[in-house]
ZAVEX-993472 format. One line per field, with one value per residue (C-alpha): residue number from 0; residue in three letters; x, y, z. Coordinates in pm, 1 decimal. Layout:
<sites>
seq <- [NUM|...];
type <- [Ala|...];
c1 <- [X|...];
c2 <- [Y|...];
c3 <- [Z|...];
</sites>
This chain:
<sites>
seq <- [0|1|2|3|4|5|6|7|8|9|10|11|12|13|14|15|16|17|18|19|20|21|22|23|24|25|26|27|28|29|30|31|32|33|34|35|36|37|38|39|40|41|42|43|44|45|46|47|48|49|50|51|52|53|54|55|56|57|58|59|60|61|62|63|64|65|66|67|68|69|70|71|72|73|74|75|76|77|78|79|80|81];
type <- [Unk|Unk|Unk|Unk|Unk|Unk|Unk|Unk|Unk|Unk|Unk|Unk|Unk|Unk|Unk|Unk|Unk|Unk|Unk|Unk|Unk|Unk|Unk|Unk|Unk|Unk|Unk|Unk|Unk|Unk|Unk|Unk|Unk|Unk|Unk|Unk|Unk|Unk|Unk|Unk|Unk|Unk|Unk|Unk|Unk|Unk|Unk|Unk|Unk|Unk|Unk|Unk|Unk|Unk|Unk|Unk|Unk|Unk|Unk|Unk|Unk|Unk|Unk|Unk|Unk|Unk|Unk|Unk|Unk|Unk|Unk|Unk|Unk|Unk|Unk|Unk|Unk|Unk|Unk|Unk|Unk|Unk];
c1 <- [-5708.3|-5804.6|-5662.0|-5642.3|-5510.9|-5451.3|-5202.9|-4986.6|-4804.3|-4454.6|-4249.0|-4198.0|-4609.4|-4539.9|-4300.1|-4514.1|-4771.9|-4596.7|-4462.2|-4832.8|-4943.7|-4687.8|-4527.9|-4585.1|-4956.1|-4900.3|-4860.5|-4746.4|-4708.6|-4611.4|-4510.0|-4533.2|-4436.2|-4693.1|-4494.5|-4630.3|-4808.3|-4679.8|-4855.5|-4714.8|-4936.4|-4942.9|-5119.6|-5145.1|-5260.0|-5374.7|-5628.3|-5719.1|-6055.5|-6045.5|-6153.0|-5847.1|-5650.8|-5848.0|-5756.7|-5346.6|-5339.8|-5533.7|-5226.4|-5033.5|-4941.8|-5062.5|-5175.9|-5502.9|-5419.2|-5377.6|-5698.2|-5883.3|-5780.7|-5810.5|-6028.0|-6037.2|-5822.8|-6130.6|-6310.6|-5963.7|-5951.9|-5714.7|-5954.1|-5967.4|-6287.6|-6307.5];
c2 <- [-5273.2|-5000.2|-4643.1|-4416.1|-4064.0|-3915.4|-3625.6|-3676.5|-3424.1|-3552.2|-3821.7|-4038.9|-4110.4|-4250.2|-4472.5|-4591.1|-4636.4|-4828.6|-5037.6|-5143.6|-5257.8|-5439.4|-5282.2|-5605.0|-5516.0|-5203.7|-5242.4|-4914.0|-4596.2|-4221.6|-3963.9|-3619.8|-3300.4|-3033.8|-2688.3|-2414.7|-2667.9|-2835.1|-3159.7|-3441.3|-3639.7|-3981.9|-4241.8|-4599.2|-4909.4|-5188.7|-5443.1|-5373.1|-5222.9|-4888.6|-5001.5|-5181.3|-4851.2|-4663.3|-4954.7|-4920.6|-4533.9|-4558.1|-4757.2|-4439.7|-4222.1|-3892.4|-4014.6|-3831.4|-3580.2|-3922.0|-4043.8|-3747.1|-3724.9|-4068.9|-4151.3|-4296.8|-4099.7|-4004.2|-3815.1|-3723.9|-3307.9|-3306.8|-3138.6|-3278.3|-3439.0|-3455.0];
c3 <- [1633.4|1887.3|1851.5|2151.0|2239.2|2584.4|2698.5|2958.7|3189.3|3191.1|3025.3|3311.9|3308.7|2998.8|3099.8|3402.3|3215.6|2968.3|3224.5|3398.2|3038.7|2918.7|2587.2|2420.4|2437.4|2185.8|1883.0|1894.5|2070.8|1902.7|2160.4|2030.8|2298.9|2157.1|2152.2|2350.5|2582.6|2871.7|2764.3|2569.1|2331.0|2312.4|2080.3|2120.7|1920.6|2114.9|2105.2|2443.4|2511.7|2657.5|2989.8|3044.9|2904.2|3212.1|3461.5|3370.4|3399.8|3707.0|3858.5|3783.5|4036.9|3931.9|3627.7|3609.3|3318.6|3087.6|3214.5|3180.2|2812.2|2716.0|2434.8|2085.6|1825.3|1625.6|1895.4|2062.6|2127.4|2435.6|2658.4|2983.0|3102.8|3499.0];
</sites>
Protein backbone atom coordinates (compact mmCIF):
# COMPACT_ATOMS: atom_id res chain seq x y z
CA UNK A 1 0.00 0.00 0.00
CA UNK A 2 1.22 3.50 -1.05
CA UNK A 3 0.98 6.46 1.42
CA UNK A 4 0.89 9.99 0.13
CA UNK A 5 0.51 13.57 1.52
CA UNK A 6 -0.26 16.77 -0.39
CA UNK A 7 -1.97 20.15 0.85
CA UNK A 8 -4.63 21.46 -0.85
CA UNK A 9 -6.04 25.07 -0.95
CA UNK A 10 -9.70 24.53 -0.50
CA UNK A 11 -12.10 21.70 0.19
CA UNK A 12 -13.74 21.55 -3.05
CA UNK A 13 -10.07 20.34 -4.64
CA UNK A 14 -10.55 17.60 -2.57
CA UNK A 15 -13.64 16.66 -3.73
CA UNK A 16 -12.53 17.02 -7.44
CA UNK A 17 -9.89 15.25 -6.94
CA UNK A 18 -11.63 12.57 -5.30
CA UNK A 19 -13.98 12.44 -7.99
CA UNK A 20 -11.12 11.97 -11.08
CA UNK A 21 -9.75 8.90 -9.04
CA UNK A 22 -12.45 7.13 -8.14
CA UNK A 23 -12.88 6.85 -4.17
CA UNK A 24 -12.97 3.19 -4.55
CA UNK A 25 -9.26 3.48 -5.41
CA UNK A 26 -8.41 4.77 -1.67
CA UNK A 27 -8.34 2.85 0.74
CA UNK A 28 -8.48 5.79 2.60
CA UNK A 29 -8.25 9.43 2.81
CA UNK A 30 -7.77 11.75 6.30
CA UNK A 31 -8.45 15.43 5.76
CA UNK A 32 -7.00 17.53 8.42
CA UNK A 33 -7.49 21.77 8.08
CA UNK A 34 -4.04 22.82 9.73
CA UNK A 35 -4.90 25.94 12.06
CA UNK A 36 -3.20 29.08 11.35
CA UNK A 37 -2.69 28.00 7.67
CA UNK A 38 -4.92 28.38 4.89
CA UNK A 39 -4.00 24.86 3.65
CA UNK A 40 -5.78 21.67 4.32
CA UNK A 41 -3.83 18.42 4.61
CA UNK A 42 -4.72 15.48 3.09
CA UNK A 43 -3.38 11.81 3.18
CA UNK A 44 -4.25 9.04 1.03
CA UNK A 45 -3.69 5.22 0.81
CA UNK A 46 -3.78 3.81 -2.49
CA UNK A 47 -2.12 1.29 -4.43
CA UNK A 48 -1.69 3.57 -7.14
CA UNK A 49 1.78 4.70 -8.02
CA UNK A 50 2.38 8.26 -7.56
CA UNK A 51 2.44 8.99 -11.15
CA UNK A 52 -1.05 8.25 -11.53
CA UNK A 53 -1.68 10.49 -8.17
CA UNK A 54 0.14 13.44 -10.38
CA UNK A 55 -2.02 12.52 -13.55
CA UNK A 56 -5.60 12.91 -11.37
CA UNK A 57 -4.60 16.27 -9.71
CA UNK A 58 -3.42 17.46 -12.94
CA UNK A 59 -7.17 17.09 -14.19
CA UNK A 60 -7.92 19.59 -11.44
CA UNK A 61 -8.62 22.90 -12.17
CA UNK A 62 -6.34 24.87 -10.09
CA UNK A 63 -5.07 22.04 -8.55
CA UNK A 64 -1.43 22.97 -8.53
CA UNK A 65 -0.95 23.58 -4.67
CA UNK A 66 -1.90 19.56 -4.31
CA UNK A 67 0.52 18.78 -6.93
CA UNK A 68 3.18 20.77 -5.79
CA UNK A 69 2.96 19.10 -2.36
CA UNK A 70 2.43 15.69 -3.33
CA UNK A 71 4.76 13.16 -2.11
CA UNK A 72 5.07 10.04 0.02
CA UNK A 73 4.11 10.57 3.77
CA UNK A 74 7.65 9.82 4.90
CA UNK A 75 9.38 12.58 3.06
CA UNK A 76 6.08 14.76 3.21
CA UNK A 77 7.05 18.56 4.73
CA UNK A 78 4.25 20.60 2.96
CA UNK A 79 6.57 22.85 1.21
CA UNK A 80 5.69 23.45 -2.17
CA UNK A 81 8.01 22.30 -4.92
CA UNK A 82 7.42 24.30 -8.30
Amino acid sequence: MNIFKFKAEVEPDIVRFREQIGIKNLSKITVVLIPLDSYIEVTIETEFPIDTIKKAIQKVEDGHVMLETLTTEDAYTGIRVR
